[in-house]
C-alpha positions, 0 to 999 in steps of 0.5 A: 218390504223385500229389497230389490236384487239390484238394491242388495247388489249396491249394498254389497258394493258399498259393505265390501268397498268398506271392509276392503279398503280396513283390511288393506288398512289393517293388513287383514285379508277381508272375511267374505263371511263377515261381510255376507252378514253385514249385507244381509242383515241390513234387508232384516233390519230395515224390515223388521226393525231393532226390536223384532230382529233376533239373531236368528233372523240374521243367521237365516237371512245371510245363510250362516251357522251360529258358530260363524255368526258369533266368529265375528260378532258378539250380538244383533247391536254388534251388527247394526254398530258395523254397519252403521261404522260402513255408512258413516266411512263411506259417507265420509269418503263422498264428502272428501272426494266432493271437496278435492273436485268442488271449485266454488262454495256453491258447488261444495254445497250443492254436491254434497248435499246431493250426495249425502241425500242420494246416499241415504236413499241408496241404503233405504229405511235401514237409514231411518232406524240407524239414525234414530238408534245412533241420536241415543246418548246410550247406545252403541252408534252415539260416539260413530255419529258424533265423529263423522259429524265432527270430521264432516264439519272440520272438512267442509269448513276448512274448504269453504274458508279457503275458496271464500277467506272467511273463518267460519264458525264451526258449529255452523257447519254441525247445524247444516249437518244436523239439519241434514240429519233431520230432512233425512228422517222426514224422507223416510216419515212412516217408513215409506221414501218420497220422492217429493220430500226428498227433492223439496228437501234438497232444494230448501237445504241448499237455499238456506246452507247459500244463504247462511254461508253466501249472503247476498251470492244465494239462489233466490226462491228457495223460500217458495213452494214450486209452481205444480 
């Protein structure tokens, strides 16, 4: 499945928006090399898959020689690691970003959510296949998923004890996001996106995060299946 133009384009916003803000960082001037093949071989990934992909299918994708490739990668599981770190930094960046604008519990809830679902649709199936790769203990995206989830955590429920008083548990908020991780796969079931799934997703998501977290103060009907 070949991405639209205006896919690739949001996707190269996001890689450069990432690679920009390390190099400030980092005091590094940002490799548009690096980056072409970070943007490009996400449409490879997403339409061959981990095990079908060879480096070579990347060099022709992003238009590069071996001798660059290897200048900033050691191997295809290098890559899809960067680009995974890109979605996990970005994914984070939202969430604080929704923290300091969100004025009520309900809001934090509500805005997160959307953005953290908006955002897998953005990038597509190369979603599905990062996140299944990154639930392996073994592989090399483990310890990228296991920090955003803890960072996510600490942040939401930090900002939630604040505007309700109440010292939440912390694995509270990591069932929520696990849970979110687990609508984000059934999104993408078979590889192909629903626009069904997702917004029967978001709306159940949201009901049992304000029930968990609200009680009395929750939605009521998320429980039921809308009228058609």
């Amino acid at each position: 499945m070949q991405r639209s133009s205006e896919d690739l384009d949001a996707i190269r916003q996001v890689v450069n928006q990432v690679l920009e803000a390390h190099a400030e960082e980092e005091g590094e001037q940002r490799s548009q090399a690096r980056a072409e093949i970070l943007i490009h071989s996400v449409q490879v990934f997403a339409l061959r898959g981990l095990a079908r992909t060879t480096v070579q299918h990347l060099l022709d994708a992003a238009n590069v020689s071996r001798r660059t490739f290897y200048k900033y990668f050691r191997n295809k599981m290098d890559v899809l690691e960067s680009i995974y770190r890109i979605f996990v930094d970005n994914m984070l960046l939202h969430f604080h970003q929704e923290m300091r604008q969100a004025l009520s519990v309900k809001q934090i809830i509500t805005n997160t959510t959307r953005v953290y679902f908006n955002y897998h649709v953005s990038m597509g199936p190369v979603i599905k296949l990062m996140m299944e790769e990154a639930r392996s203990s073994a592989s090399a995206l483990a310890p990228h998923r296991v920090r955003a989830q803890q960072i996510a955590a600490d942040v939401v429920t930090a900002e939630i004890s604040r505007l309700t008083g109440r010292e939440l548990d912390p694995l509270v908020m990591r069932t929520m996001l696990w849970t979110l991780e687990n609508y984000s796969l059934y999104i993408f079931e078979n590889g192909e996106f629903s626009q069904e799934r997702l917004e029967q997703c978001q709306r159940v998501m949201i009901g049992i995060a304000e029930a968990a977290i609200l009680g009395n103060e929750a939605s009521p009907g998320f429980l039921e299946k809308p009228a058609s």
